[in-house]
N, C-alpha and C positions, 0 to 999 in steps of 0.2 A: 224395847229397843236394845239390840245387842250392844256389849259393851266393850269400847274401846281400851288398850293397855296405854292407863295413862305415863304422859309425858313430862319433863322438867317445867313447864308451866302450866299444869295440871294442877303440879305442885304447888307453886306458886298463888294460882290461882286459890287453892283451897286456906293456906294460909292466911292471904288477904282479905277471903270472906271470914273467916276465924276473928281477925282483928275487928273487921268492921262490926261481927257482930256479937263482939264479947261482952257486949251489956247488954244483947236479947234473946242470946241462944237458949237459956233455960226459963220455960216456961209451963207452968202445969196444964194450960188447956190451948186450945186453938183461939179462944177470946184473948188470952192474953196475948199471944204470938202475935198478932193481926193488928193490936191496939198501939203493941210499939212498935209497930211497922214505920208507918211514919210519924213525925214531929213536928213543931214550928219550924226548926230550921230546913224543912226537907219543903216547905212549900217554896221559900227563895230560891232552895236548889231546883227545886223541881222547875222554875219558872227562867234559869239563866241556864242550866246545862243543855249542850246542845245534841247529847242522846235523847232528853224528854222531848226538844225543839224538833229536830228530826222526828221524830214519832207523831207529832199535835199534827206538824205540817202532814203526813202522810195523809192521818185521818181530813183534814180539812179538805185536803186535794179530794179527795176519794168522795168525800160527802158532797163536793160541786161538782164531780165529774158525773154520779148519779142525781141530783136534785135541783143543780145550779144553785144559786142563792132562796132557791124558792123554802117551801116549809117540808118539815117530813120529823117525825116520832123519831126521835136518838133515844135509845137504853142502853146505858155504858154500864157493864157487867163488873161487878170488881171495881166499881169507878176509882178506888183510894180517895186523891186531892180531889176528882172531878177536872181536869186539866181540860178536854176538849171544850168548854162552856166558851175559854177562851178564843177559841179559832173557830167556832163553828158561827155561820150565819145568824145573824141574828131573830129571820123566821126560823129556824131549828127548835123544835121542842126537846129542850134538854130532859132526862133521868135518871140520874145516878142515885145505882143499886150498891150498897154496902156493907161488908157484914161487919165490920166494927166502929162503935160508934164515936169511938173516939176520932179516929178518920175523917167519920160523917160530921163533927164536930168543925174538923178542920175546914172540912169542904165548904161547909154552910159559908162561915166567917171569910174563906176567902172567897169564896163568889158573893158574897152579900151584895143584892139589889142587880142580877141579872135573870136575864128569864133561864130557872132551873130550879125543878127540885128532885130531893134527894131520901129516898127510903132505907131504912135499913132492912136486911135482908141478904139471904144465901142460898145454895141448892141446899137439898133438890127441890126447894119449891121456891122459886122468884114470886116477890109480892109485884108481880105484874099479870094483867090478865092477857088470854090468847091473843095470838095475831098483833098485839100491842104495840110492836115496834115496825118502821120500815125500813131502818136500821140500829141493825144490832150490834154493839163494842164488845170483844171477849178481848182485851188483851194481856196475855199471861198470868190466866185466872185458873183456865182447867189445870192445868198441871198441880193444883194445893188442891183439888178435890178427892179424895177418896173414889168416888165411882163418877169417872170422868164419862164413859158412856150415858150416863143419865145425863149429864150435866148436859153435853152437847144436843140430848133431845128437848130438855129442856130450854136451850137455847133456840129450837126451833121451833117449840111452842109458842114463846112470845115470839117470834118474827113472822109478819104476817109472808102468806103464801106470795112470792114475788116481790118480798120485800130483800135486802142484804144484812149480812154480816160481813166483820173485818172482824178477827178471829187469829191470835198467834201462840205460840207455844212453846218451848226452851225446842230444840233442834239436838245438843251434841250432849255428851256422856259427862257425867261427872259421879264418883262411888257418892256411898249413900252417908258420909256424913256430910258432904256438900248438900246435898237435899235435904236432910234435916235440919241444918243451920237456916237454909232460905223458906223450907216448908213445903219441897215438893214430893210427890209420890211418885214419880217417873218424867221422862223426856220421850221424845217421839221423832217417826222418821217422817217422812211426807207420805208413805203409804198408809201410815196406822192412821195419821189426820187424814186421809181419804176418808178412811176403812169408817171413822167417826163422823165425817159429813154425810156420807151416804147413807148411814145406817139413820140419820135425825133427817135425810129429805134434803139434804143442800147441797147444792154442786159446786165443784172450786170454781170461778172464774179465771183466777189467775195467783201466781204466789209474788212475794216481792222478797227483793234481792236480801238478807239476813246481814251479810259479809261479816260471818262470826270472826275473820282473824283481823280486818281492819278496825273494827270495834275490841277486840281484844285489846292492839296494839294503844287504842285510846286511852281505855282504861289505866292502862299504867302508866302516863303520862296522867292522867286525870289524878293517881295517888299520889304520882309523883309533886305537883302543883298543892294538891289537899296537904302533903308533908312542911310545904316550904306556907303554906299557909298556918299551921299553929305553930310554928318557927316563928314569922313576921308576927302574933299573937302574942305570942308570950315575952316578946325581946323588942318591939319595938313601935308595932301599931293594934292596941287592941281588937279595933274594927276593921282590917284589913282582910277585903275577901279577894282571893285570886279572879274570880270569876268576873270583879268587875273592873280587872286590868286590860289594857292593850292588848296586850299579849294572847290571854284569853281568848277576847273578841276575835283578836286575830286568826288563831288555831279555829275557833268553832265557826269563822267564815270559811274558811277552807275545806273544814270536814263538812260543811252543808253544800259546797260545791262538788265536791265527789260522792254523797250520796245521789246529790239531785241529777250528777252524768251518769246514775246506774240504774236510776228509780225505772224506767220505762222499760228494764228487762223484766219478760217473764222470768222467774225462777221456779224450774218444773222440779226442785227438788226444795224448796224451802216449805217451812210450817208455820208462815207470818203469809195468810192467805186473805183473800177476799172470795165470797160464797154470793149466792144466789138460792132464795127459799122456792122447794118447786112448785108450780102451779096446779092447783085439782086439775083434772083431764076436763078440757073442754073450755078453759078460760082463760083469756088471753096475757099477753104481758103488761104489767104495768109501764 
């Protein structure tokens, strides 16, 4: 993807990931990278921020607009926490795919006594067999792969022929020590994510709205709260999390009301898509 000349929040942005990740940046292998990814503290956030919230509800919607409540094979690719187990139906056959175990660690413990399990495992070869899933999760998983072409064929290995994926991927430019800090190998336009379903057998259905600069705009309200939270920490309430004030709540009702008046555009140029596995010639639709 060609490369934009970055901007005074470009900047900003690079720095902020710097801070955030100045206790993981150096790492000697991809095991360790991956292991401090997340934490204990990252399942609470994972479960009260209302970017992750936004995102569960997408797939949830998406999984009953295809299956209704009824059953169907989930294999969440890169699961991390395993977060969908949460929203998804309870006929849903959960399987979150992992490659560090400390992750899977997490995952276990916090879904403990729901119907799900959990492998560890990576490209290019997923410990799942053919046709395995009748939906497939890739969410912002290709782009940390080295040979993302496999990966995607690989993803269309295990999804069975007329089964789905919900499949997304970073969209805009950042130089390459941005991508080093987070672990990516490149970003994509919506043509080269074509260029990638086509070539593993899967047609887009449809893309969903990204709105990289209103999520932007969150984020730094989201450091900004994160700040005045080890502020209240260290001066006055040790247990005080912003997240589970008013205020909070308030802000992230708001921003799931403006996602949810945008959700039912197509967006023919984003790379946070929904796919379709094609059918052998001669057999009908599922």
């Amino acid at each position: 993807m060609a490369a934009s000349r970055p901007g005074v929040l470009d900047y900003l942005d690079l720095w902020l990931l710097r801070l955030a990740k100045r206790r993981r940046a150096k790492h000697e292998s991809d095991e360790q990278f991956y292991d401090t990814f997340f934490t204990e503290g990252d399942v609470e956030k994972y479960l009260h921020d209302v970017r992750n919230s936004t995102r569960l509800k997408r797939v949830a919607e998406t999984y009953r607009a295809l299956f209704g409540d009824g059953p169907a094979r989930v294999v969440d690719v890169g699961c991390g926490l395993g977060m969908p187990v949460r929203v998804l139906p309870e006929a849903a056959d959960y399987l979150g795919i992992e490659y560090s175990q400390a992750s899977l660690a997490l995952a276990r413990k916090a879904h403990a006594g729901r119907r799900a399990e959990f492998r560890q495992g990576g490209f290019p070869d997923l410990p799942v067999e053919a046709a395995g899933a009748d939906f497939t999760i890739s969410l912002e998983v290709v782009e940390h792969v080295p040979d993302d072409a496999q990966a995607v064929c690989e993803l269309g290995r295990i999804t069975r022929p007329g089964g789905y994926m919900l499949f997304s991927v970073p969209s805009y430019f950042y130089w390459p020590d941005y991508m080093r800090l987070i672990g990516h190998y490149r970003h994509y336009s919506r043509a080269e994510v074509a260029a990638r379903m086509d070539a593993a057998g899967f047609e887009i259905l449809r893309g969903y709205p990204q709105m990289t600069a209103f999520w932007r705009g969150y984020h730094y309200v989201y450091v900004v709260f994160r700040a005045f939270e080890m502020l209240m920490r260290r001066t006055v309430r040790r247990d005080f999390a912003f997240m589970d004030t008013g205020l909070y709540r308030w802000i992230a009702q708001r921003v799931e009301n403006h996602v949810a008046r945008r959700e039912s555009r197509d967006d023919a140029n984003s790379t946070f898509v929904l796919c379709r596995r094609a059918q052998p010639v001669g057999e009908s639709p599922a």
